[in-house]
C-alpha positions as protocol buffer text, in pm:
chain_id: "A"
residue {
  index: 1
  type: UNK
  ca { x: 2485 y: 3178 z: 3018 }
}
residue {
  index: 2
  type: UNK
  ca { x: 2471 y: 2783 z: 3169 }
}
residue {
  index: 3
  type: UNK
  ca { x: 2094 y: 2873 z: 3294 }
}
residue {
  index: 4
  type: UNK
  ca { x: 1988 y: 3026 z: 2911 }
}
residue {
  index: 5
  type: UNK
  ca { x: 2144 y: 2675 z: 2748 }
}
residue {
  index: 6
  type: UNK
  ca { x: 1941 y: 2481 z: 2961 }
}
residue {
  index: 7
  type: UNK
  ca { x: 1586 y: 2541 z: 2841 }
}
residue {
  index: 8
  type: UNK
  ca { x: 1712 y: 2521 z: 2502 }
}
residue {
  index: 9
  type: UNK
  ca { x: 1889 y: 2206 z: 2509 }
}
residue {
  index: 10
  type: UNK
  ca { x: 1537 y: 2092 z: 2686 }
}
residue {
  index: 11
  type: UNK
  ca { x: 1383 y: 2205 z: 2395 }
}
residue {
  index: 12
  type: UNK
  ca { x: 1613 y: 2044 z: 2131 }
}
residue {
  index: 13
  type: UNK
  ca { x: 1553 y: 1738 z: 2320 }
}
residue {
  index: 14
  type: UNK
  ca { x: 1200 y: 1710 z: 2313 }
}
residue {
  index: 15
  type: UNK
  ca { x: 1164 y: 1794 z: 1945 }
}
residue {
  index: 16
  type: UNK
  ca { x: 1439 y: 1507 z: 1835 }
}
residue {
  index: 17
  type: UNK
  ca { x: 1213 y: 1247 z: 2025 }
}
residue {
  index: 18
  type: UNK
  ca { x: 881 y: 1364 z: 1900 }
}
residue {
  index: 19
  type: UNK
  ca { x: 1029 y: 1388 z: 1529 }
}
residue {
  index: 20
  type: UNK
  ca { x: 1186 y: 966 z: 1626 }
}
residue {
  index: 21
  type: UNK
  ca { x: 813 y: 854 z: 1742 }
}
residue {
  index: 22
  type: UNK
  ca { x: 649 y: 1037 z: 1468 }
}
residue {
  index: 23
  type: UNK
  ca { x: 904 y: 862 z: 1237 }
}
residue {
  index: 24
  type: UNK
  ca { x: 847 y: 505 z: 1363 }
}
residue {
  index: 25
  type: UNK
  ca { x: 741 y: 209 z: 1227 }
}
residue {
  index: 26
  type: UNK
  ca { x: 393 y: 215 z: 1041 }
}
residue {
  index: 27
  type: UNK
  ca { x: 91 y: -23 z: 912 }
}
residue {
  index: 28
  type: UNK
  ca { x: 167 y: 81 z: 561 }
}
residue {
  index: 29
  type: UNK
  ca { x: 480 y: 79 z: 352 }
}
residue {
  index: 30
  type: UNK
  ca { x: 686 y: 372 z: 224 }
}
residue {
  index: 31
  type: UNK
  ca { x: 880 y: 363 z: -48 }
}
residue {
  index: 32
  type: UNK
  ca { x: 1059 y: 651 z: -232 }
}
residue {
  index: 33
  type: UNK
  ca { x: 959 y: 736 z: -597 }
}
residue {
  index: 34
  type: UNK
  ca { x: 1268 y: 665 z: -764 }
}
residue {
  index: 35
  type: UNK
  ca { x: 1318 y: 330 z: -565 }
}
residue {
  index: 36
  type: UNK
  ca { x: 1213 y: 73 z: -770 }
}
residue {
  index: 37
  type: UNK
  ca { x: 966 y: -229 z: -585 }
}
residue {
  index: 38
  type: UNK
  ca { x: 1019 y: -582 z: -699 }
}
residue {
  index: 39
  type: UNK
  ca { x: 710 y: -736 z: -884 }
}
residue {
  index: 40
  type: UNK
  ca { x: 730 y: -1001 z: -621 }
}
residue {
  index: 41
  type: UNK
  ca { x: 659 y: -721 z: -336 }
}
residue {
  index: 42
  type: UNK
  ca { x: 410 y: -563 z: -566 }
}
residue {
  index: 43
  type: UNK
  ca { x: 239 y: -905 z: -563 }
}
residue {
  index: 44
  type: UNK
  ca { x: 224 y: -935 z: -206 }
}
residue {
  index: 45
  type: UNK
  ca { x: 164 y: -599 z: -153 }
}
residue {
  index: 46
  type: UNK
  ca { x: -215 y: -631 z: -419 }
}
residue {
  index: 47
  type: UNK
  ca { x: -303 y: -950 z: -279 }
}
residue {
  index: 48
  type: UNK
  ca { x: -279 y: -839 z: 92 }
}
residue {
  index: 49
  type: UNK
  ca { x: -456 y: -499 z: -20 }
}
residue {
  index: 50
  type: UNK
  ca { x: -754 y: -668 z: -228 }
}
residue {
  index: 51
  type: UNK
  ca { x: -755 y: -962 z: 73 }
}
residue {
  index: 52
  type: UNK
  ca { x: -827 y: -753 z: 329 }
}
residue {
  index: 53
  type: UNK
  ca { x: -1104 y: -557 z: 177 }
}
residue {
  index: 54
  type: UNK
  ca { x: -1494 y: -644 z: 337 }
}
residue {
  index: 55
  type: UNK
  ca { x: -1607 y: -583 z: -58 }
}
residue {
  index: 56
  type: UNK
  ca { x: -1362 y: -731 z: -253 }
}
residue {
  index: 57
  type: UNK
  ca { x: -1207 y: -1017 z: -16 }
}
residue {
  index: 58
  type: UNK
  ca { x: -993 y: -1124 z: -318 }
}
residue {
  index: 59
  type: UNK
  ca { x: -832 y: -1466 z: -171 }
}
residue {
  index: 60
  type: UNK
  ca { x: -1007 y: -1618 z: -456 }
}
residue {
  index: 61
  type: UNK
  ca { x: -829 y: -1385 z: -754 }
}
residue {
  index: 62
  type: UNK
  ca { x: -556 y: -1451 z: -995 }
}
residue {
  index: 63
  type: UNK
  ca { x: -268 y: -1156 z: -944 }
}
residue {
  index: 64
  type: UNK
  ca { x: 5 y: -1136 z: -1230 }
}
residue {
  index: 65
  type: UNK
  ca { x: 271 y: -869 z: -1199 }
}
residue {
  index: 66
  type: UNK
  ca { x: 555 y: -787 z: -1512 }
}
residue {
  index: 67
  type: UNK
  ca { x: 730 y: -468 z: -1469 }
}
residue {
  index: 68
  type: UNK
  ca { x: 543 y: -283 z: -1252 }
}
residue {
  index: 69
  type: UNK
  ca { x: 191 y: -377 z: -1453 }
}
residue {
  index: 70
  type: UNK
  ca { x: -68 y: -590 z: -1237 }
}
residue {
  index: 71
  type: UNK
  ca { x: -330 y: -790 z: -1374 }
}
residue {
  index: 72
  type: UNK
  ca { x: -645 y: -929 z: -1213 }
}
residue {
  index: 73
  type: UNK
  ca { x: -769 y: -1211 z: -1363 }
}
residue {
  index: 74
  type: UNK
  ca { x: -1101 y: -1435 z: -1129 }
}
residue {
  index: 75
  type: UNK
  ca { x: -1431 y: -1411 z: -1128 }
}
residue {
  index: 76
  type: UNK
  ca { x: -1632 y: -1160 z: -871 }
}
residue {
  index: 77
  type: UNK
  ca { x: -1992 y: -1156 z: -820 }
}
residue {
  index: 78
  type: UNK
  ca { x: -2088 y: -798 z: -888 }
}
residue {
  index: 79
  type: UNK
  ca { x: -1941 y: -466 z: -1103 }
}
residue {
  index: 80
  type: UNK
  ca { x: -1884 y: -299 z: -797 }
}
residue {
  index: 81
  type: UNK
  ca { x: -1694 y: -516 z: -639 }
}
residue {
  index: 82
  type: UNK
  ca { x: -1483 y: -563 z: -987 }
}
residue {
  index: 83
  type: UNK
  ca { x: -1430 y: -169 z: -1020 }
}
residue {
  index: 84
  type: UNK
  ca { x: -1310 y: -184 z: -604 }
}
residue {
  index: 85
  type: UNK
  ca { x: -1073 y: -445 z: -676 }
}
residue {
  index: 86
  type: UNK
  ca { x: -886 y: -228 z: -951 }
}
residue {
  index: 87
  type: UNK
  ca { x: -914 y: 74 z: -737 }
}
residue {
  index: 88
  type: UNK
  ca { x: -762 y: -101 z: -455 }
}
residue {
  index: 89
  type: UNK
  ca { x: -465 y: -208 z: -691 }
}
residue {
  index: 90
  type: UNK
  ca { x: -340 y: 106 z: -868 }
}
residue {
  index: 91
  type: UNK
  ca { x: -343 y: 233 z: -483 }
}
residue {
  index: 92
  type: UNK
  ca { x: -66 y: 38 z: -401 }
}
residue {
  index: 93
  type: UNK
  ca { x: 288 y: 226 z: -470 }
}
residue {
  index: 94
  type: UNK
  ca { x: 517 y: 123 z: -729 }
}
residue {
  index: 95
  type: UNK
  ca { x: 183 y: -59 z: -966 }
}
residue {
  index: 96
  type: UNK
  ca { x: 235 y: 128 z: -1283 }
}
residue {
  index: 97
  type: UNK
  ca { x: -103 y: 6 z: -1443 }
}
residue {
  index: 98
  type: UNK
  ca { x: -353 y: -223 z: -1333 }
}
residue {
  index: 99
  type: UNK
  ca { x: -517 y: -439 z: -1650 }
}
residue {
  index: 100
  type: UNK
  ca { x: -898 y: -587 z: -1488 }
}
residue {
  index: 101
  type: UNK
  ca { x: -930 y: -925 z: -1659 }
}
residue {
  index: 102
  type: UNK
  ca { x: -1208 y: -987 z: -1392 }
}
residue {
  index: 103
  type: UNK
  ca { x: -1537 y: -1097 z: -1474 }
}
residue {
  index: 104
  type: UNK
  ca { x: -1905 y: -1162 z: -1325 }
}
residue {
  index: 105
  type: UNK
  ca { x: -1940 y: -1524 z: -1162 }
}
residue {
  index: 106
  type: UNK
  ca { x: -2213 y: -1691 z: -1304 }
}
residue {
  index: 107
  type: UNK
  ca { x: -2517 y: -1712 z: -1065 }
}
């Protein structure tokens, strides 16, 4: 019966520390739906998103956040680059609506 146990506590053991690694720390946040995120982490959270994108690289934008609702306000130099931007913001979990105040920089 000892020899049967064996394998199987083997087993059990192996599983717990692949389900621990698997379950370790990540590059992106989780949060649970009915958790609510503070605006100031929502903040953070748009302005690191939109900061490290090659397109968007918004250092240079205005980020307001009441209640969940984030608004872009700056100027870009192109549409695409605009429409990216808002993309990249309703990504981000917990931003209930994203309102694009952006507009084109004058050339």
């Amino acid at each position: 019966m000892k020899l049967k146990s064996i394998p199987l506590a083997a087993l059990l053991s192996v599983a717990l520390t692949l389900q621990i690694s698997a379950a370790g720390p990540s590059s992106r946040p989780f949060y649970f739906a009915d958790k609510k995120v503070s605006d100031d982490s929502l903040h953070d959270l748009v302005m690191r998103k939109l900061a490290d994108d090659a397109d968007v690289k918004g250092g240079g934008l205005d980020i307001d956040v009441k209640d969940g609702v984030v608004t872009l306000r700056g100027k870009l130099e192109n549409e695409k680059q605009i429409q990216k931007a808002e993309r990249l913001a309703k990504k981000v979990n917990g931003v209930k609506k994203v309102v694009n105040e952006i507009t084109l920089a004058k050339k």
